[in-house]
TORPA-526284 format. One record per residue (C-alpha): residue number from 0; residue in one letter; x, y, z. Coordinates in steps of 0.2 Angstrom, whole numbers. Example, Ala and Ser with C-alpha at 12.3 -4.5 7.8 and 13.67 -1.06 7.14 Angstrom:
<pts>
PT   n res  east north    up
PT   0   a    62   -22    39
PT   1   s    68    -5    36
</pts>
This chain:
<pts>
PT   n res  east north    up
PT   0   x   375   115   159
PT   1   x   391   117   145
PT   2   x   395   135   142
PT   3   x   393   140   124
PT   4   x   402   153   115
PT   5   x   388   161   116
PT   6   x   387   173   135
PT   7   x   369   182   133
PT   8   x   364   165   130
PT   9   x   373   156   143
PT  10   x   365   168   155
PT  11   x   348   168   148
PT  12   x   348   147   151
PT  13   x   354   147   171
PT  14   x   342   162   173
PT  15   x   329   154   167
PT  16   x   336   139   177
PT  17   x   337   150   192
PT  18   x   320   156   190
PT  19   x   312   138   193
PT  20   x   323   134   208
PT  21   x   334   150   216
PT  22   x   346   139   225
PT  23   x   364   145   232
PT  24   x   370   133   220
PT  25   x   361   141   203
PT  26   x   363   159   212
PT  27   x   383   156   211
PT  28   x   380   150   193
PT  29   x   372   165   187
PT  30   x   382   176   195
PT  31   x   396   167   185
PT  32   x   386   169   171
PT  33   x   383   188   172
PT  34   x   398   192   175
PT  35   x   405   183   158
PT  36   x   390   193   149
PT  37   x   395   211   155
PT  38   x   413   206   152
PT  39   x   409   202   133
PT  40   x   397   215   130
PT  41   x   410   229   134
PT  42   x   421   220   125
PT  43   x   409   219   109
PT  44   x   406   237   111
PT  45   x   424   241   113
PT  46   x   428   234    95
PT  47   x   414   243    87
PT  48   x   400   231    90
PT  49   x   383   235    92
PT  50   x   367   228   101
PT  51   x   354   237   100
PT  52   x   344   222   110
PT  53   x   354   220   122
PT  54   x   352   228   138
PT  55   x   368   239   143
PT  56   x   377   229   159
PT  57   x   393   237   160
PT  58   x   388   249   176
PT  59   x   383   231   183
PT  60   x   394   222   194
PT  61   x   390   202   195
PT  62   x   385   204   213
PT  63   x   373   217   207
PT  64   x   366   207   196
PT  65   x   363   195   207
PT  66   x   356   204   221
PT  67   x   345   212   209
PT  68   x   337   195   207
PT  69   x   337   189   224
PT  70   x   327   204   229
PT  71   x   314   200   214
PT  72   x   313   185   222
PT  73   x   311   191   242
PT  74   x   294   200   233
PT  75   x   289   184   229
PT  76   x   291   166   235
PT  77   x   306   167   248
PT  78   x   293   182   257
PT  79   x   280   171   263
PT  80   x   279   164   279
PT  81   x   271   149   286
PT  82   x   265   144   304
PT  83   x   260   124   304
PT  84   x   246   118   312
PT  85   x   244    99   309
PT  86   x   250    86   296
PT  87   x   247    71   287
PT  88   x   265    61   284
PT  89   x   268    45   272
PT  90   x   283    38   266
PT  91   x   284    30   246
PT  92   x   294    13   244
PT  93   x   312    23   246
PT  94   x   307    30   261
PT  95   x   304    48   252
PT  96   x   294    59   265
PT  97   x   275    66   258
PT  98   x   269    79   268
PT  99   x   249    87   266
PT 100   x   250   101   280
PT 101   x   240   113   287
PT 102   x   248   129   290
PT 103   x   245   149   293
PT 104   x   250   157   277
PT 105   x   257   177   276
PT 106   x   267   184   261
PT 107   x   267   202   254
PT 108   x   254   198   241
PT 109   x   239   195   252
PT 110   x   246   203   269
PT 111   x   232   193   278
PT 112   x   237   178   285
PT 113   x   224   164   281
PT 114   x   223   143   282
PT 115   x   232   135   269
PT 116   x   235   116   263
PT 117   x   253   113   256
PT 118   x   259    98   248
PT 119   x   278    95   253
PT 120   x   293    84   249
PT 121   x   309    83   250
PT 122   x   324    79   236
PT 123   x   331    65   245
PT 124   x   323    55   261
PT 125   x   339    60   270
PT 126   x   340    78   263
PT 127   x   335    96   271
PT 128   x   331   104   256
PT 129   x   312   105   252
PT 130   x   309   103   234
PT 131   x   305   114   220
PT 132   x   288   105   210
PT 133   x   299   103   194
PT 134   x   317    97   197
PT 135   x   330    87   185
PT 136   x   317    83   172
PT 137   x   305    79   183
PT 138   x   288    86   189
PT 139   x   283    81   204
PT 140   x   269    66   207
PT 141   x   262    53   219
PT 142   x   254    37   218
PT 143   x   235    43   218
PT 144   x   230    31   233
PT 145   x   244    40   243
PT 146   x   240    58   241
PT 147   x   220    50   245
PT 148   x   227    43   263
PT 149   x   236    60   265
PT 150   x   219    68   261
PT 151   x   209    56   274
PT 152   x   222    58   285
PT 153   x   224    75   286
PT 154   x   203    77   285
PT 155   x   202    65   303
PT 156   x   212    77   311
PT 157   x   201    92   306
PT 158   x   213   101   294
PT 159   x   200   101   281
PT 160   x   185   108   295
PT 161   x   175   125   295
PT 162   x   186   134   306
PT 163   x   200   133   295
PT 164   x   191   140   277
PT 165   x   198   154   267
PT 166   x   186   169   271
PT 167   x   198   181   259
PT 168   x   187   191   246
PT 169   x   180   179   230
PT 170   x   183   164   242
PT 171   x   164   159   244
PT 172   x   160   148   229
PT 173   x   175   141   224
PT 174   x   173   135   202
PT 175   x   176   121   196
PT 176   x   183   125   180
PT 177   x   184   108   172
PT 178   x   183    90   180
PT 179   x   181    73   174
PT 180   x   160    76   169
PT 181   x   168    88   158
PT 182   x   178    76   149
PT 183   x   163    66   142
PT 184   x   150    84   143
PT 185   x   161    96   135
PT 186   x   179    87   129
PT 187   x   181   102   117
PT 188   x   182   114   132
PT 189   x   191   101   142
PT 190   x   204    98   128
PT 191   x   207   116   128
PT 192   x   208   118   144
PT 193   x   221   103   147
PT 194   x   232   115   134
PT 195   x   234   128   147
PT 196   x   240   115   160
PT 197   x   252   104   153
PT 198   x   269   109   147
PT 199   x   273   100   129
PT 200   x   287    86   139
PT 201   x   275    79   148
PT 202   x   264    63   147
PT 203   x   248    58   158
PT 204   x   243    46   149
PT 205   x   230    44   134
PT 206   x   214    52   145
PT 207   x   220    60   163
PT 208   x   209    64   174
PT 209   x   211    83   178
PT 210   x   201    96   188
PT 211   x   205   115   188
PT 212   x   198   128   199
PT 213   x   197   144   200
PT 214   x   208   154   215
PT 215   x   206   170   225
PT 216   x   217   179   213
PT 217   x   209   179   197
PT 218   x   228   178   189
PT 219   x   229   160   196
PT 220   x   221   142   196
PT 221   x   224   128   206
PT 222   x   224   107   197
PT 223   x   225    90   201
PT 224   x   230    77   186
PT 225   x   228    59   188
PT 226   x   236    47   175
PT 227   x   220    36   171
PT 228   x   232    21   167
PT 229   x   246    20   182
PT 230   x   236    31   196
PT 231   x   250    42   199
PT 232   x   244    61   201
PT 233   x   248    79   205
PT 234   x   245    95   211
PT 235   x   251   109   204
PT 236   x   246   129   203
PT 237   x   246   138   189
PT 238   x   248   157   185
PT 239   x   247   172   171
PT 240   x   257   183   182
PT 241   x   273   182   172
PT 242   x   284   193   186
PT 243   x   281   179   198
PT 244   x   296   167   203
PT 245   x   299   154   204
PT 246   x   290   149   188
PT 247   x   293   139   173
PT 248   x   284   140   156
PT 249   x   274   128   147
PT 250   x   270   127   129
PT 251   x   276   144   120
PT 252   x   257   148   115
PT 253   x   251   148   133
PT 254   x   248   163   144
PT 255   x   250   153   160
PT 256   x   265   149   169
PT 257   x   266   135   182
PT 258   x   273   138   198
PT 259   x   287   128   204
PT 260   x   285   129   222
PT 261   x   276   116   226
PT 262   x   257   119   228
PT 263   x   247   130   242
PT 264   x   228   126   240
PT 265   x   212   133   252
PT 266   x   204   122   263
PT 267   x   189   126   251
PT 268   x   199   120   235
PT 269   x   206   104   245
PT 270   x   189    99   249
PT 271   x   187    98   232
PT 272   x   201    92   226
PT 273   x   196    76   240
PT 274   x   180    73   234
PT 275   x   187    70   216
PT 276   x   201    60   218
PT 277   x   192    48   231
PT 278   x   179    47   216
PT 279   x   191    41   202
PT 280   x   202    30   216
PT 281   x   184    20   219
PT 282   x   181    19   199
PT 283   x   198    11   195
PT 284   x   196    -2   208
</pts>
């Protein structure tokens, strides 16, 4: 990103660009950053300025800052622990590890641990670092027939099976909020719905194929999108819970955020999630 003249500014884009993926690299940046913004502040308010709006940063040091941050975050994502049980793995054409898994999920948030489903990838096939679901302009997709092999896979194996269901509180009947029926039942309510899913840069084609459902925490859903004309498809979870992080906003009207880790779902919710996509995979061959 070029620095502007602009320093509150400056800070407030590699926040927000920290916010979607808290790496060491955009840590250091925004420390940078704040550091120029307490430095011009004081200097504002030296020569008689005045910002009423803008909060006072001057008994901030850039490490405090910083750290600040990085604990906001330790409440959050970086909190959560996981414990892998089994795994499904394909590679695409450039030999880009996918990853469906079947892990024991604990974080501060619940307390509990409980079975989870997580979609995983990586930026680069020879890389470490596991990817943030929106990255360098891009959100995160699959061919559809891929993420279905990962679901079969994963299924044989007996990640999907009885024993490993979610029997946290509001976990019993699982909603489907909108799927494909709803399109051609309801495409008002489906329309509307789409609205609180997609961001405003994104394209899915002229009639995706989506299906929300409802989560445990009533702040939260959890979607799969197909693109009806090329078959790629994702999954992604979505949020009103606007202290979480690592997030990133969608349209300006909407009061959901989507979460840019890349998506935790219950065995319940990927059973579903199965069913549909192997439904809409069998109607386009």
């Amino acid at each position: 990103m070029e620095p502007s003249n602009d320093p509150r500014n400056d800070f407030n884009k590699i926040f927000q660009k920290f916010l979607e993926a808290p790496t060491t690299q955009n840590r250091d940046q925004l420390l940078a950053a704040a550091e120029k913004y307490r430095d011009a502040w004081i200097l504002t308010m030296a020569s008689g300025g005045h910002q009423t709006n803008v909060p006072d940063p001057s008994n901030w040091a850039p490490e405090a800052i910083a750290q600040f941050y990085s604990e906001q975050l330790s409440k959050t994502s970086s909190s959560t622990k996981y414990s892998r049980k089994l795994e499904a793995v394909r590679s695409l054409g450039n030999g880009l590890p996918i990853k469906l898994a079947l892990q024991e999920r604990t974080n501060l948030r619940e307390k509990k641990t409980y079975w989870t489903v997580s979609w995983r990838t990586k930026y680069s096939p020879s890389g470490t670092n596991r990817r943030f679901y929106y990255s360098a302009g891009q959100y995160w997709h699959c061919p559809a027939a891929v993420a279905l092999e990962l679901l079969e896979d994963l299924d044989q194996q007996g990640g999907l099976g009885e024993e490993y269901l979610d029997i946290r509180p509001g976990n019993t009947n699982v909603k489907v909020i909108i799927n494909p029926d709803t399109q051609e039942k309801n495409p008002s309510f489906y329309n509307t719905q789409c609205r609180s899913i997609f961001a405003t840069d994104e394209y899915w084609g002229s009639a995706p194929k989506v299906v929300a459902l409802s989560d445990t925490n009533s702040d939260w859903k959890k979607v799969m999108i197909v693109n009806n004309e090329n078959l790629n498809c994702t999954f992604r979870s979505l949020t009103k819970n606007s202290t979480y992080m690592p997030k990133k906003g969608l349209a300006k009207s909407s009061e959901w955020w989507l979460d840019n880790a890349m998506m935790d779902a219950n065995v319940q919710q990927m059973r579903i999630f199965h069913k549909e996509l192997k439904k809409i995979v069998n109607i386009s061959q």
